[in-house]
C-alpha positions in Angstrom: -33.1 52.7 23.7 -36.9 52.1 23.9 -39.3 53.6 26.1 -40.1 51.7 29.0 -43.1 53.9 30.2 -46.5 51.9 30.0 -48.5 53.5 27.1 -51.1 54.7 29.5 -48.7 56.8 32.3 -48.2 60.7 31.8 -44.5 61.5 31.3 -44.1 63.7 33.7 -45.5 61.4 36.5 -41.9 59.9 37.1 -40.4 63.7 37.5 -43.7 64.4 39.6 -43.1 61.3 42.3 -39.6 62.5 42.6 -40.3 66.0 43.4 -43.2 64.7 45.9 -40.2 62.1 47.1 -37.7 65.1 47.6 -40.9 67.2 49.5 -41.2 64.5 51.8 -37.6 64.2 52.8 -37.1 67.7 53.1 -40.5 67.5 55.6 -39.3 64.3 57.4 -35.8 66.6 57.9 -38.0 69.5 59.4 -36.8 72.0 56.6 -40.3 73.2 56.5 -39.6 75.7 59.6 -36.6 76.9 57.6 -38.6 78.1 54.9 -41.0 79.7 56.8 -38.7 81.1 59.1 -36.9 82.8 56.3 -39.9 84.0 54.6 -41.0 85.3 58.4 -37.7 87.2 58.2 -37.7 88.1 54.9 -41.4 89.9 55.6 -40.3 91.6 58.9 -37.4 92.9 57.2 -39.1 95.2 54.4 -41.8 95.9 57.0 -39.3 97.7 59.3 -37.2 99.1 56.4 -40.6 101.1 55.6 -40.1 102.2 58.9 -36.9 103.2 59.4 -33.3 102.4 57.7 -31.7 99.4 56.5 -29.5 98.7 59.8 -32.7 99.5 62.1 -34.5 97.1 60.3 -31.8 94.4 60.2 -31.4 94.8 63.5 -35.0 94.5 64.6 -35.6 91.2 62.5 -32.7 89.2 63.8 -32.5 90.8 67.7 -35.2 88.1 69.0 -37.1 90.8 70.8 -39.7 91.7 67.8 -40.9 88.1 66.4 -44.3 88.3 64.1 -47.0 86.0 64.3 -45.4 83.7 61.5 -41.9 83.2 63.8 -44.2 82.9 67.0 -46.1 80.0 64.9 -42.4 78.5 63.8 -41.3 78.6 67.2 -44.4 76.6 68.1 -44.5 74.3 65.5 -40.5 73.5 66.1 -41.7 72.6 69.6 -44.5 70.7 69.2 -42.0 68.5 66.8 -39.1 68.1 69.4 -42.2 67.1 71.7 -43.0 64.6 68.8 -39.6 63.0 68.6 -38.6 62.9 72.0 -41.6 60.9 72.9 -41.9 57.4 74.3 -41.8 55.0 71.3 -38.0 55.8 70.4 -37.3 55.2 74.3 -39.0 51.7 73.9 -37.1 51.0 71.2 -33.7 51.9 72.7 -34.5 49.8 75.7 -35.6 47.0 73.4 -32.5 47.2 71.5 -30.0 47.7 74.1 -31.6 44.1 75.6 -31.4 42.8 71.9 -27.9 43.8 71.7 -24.5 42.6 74.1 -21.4 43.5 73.0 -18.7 41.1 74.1 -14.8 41.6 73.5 -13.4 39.2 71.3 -11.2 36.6 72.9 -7.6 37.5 72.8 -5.3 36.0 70.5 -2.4 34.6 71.9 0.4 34.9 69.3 3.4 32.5 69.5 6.6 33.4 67.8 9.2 31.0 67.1 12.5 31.1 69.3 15.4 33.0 67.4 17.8 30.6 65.8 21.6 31.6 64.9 20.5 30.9 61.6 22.7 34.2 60.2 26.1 32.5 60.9 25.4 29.6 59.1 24.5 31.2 56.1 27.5 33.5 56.6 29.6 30.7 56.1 31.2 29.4 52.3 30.0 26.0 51.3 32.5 24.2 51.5 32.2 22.7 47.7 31.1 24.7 44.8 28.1 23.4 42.9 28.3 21.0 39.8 27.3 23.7 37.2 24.5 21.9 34.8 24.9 21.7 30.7 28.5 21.5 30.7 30.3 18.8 29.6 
């Protein structure tokens, strides 16, 4: 198969837009926070085990009463961008939309079924001739 890549592009520009693609979603999704908060945790917890043991230290980090400055700053920043989101443009739109939108039921079908016919007995019953049976003579 040939190369379709203009002569002039680098080639790892394709695997370098997807990357930067996958960054962006992975931002848009807030998973920034998430990385943070678990390098936060990951620094608190070999800060305290210099301290003291393993289980004091495990305990500290994930207690909630001894953030560091880097899960005060996640805390803020996951704030600030519930603020973001909640704010008045997605309420416009909802009201725009629930005006755009009606939803009616569909008319009913009414369904009609033939009456019942004693349509068994008849065919219960022998004809009263046999067939002519075809090819003989």
């Amino acid at each position: 198969m040939a190369d379709v890549t203009p002569a002039n592009q680098h080639p790892l520009l394709p695997r370098l837009a997807r990357w930067m693609l996958v960054a962006l979603l992975c931002i848009s999704l807030g998973l920034q926070w998430t990385l943070l908060q678990g390098v936060a945790w990951t620094g608190m917890l070999i800060s305290y085990a210099r301290d003291g043991s393993l289980i004091e230290a495990v305990t500290k980090t994930f207690d909630g009463e001894h953030p560091c400055q880097l899960c005060k700053a996640v805390e803020n920043g996951q704030k600030q961008d519930q603020e973001k989101t909640a704010s008045a443009p997605l309420k416009k739109l909802e009201a725009v939309l629930a005006q755009m939108v009606c939803v009616v039921a569909p008319a009913p079908v009414l369904r009609t079924f033939p009456e019942p016919t004693q349509q068994g007995e008849r065919l219960a019953m022998m004809p009263p001739w046999t067939p002519p049976r075809q090819g003989q003579a």
